[in-house]
C-alpha positions in Angstrom: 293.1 169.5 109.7 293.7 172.9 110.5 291.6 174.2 114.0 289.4 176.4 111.6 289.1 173.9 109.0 287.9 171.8 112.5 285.8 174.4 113.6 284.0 174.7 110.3 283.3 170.3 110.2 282.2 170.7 113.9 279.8 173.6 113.2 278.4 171.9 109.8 278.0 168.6 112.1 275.9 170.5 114.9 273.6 171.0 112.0 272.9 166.9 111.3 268.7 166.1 111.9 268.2 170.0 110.8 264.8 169.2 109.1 264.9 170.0 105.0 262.7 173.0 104.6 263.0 175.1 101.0 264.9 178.7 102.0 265.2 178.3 105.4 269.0 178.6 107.8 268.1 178.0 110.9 269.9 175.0 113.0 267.1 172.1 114.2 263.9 174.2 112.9 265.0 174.0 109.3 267.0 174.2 106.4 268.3 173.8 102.5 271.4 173.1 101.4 272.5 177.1 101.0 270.9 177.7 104.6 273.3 175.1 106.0 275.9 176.9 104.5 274.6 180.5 105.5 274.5 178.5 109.2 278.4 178.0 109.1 279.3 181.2 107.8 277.4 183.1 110.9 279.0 180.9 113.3 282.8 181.1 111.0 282.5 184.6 109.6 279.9 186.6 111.2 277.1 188.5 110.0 276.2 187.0 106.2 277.4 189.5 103.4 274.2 189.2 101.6 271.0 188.0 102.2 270.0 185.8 99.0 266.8 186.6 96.9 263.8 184.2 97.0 264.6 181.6 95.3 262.5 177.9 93.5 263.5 175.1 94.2 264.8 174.4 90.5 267.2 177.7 91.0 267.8 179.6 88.1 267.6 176.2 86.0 265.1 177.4 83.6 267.1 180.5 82.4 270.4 178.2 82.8 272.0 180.8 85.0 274.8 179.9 87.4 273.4 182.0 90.1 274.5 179.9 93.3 278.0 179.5 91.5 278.5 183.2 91.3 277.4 183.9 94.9 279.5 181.7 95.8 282.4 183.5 94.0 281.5 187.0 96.0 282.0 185.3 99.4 284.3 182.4 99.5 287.4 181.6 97.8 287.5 179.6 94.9 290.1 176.0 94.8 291.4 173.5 92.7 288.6 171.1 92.6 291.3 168.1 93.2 292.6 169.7 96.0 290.1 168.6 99.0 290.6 169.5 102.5 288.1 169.3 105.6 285.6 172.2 105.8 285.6 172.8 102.0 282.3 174.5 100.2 281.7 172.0 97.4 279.1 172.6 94.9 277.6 170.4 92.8 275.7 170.0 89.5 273.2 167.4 90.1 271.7 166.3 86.6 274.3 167.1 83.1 273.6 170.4 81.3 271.6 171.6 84.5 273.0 174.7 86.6 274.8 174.3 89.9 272.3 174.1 92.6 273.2 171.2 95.7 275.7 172.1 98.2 277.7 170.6 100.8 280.5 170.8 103.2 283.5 168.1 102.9 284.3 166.7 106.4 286.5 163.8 105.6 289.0 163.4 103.2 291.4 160.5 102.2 290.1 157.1 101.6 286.7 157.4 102.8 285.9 160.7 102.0 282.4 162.5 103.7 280.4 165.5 103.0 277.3 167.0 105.7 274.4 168.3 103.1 270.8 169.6 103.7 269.2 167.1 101.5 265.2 167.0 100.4 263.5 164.2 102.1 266.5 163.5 104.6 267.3 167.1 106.3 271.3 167.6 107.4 273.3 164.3 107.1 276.8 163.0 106.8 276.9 161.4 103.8 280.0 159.2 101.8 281.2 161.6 99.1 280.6 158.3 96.7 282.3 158.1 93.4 278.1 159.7 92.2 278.4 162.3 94.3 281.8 163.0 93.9 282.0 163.5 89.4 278.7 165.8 89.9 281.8 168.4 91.6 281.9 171.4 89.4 283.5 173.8 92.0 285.2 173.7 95.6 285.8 177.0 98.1 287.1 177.7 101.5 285.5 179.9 103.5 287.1 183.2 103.7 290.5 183.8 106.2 291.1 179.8 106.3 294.1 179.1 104.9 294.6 175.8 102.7 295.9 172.6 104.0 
């Protein structure tokens, strides 16, 4: 793991017991799962390209836009989804024929690979990234200036 790539898990993991709360980015008052990642890139990057819209909590699901997908495509760089490496952007589809709305950061690859998430009902945990969790993968990104492993 390269020192950003270390820099990035250790920042995502200073986030674990934020409280869930719908649209929110701040570490230990509250969060979502696009906070968490807003969270990183201050601390990473710097001052967040855009702020995001208010947003549902079912997305853009009911017009089946992939809203979250293409923000993601204006600020990080896209990667081969096979290609995992500590202090990826993975984003997930959650239910089939849905749009992409659940994100995480991987931090742990190799045989018992781990993601941290801001997840409804739990707040910021590690979790296994489980053979469920794992085929509901649609896209992975690196934050921008981090080169690949």
């Amino acid at each position: 793991m390269t020192l950003a790539h270390s820099f990035i898990v250790d920042e995502a993991r200073a986030w674990i017991g934020t409280p869930y709360i719908h649209q929110m980015a701040a570490r230990g008052a509250g969060t979502d799962c696009l906070g968490l990642i807003r969270g990183v890139w201050r601390a990473v990057v710097g001052s967040e390209p855009e702020r995001p819209p208010a947003y549902s909590m079912d997305w853009s699901e009911p017009q089946g836009q992939e809203q979250l997908w293409a923000a993601a495509l204006r600020h990080l760089s896209p990667k081969t989804v096979s290609l995992a490496a500590c202090g990826d952007v993975i984003l997930f589809r959650m239910r089939e024929g849905g749009v992409a709305k659940h994100l995480g950061i991987q931090s742990d690859v190799g045989t018992a690979p781990k993601f941290i998430h801001a997840y409804s009902g739990h707040g910021v945990v590690e979790s296994p990234l489980s053979a469920p969790w794992a085929r509901r993968i649609v896209a992975r990104f690196q934050f921008p200036d981090v080169e690949a492993d």
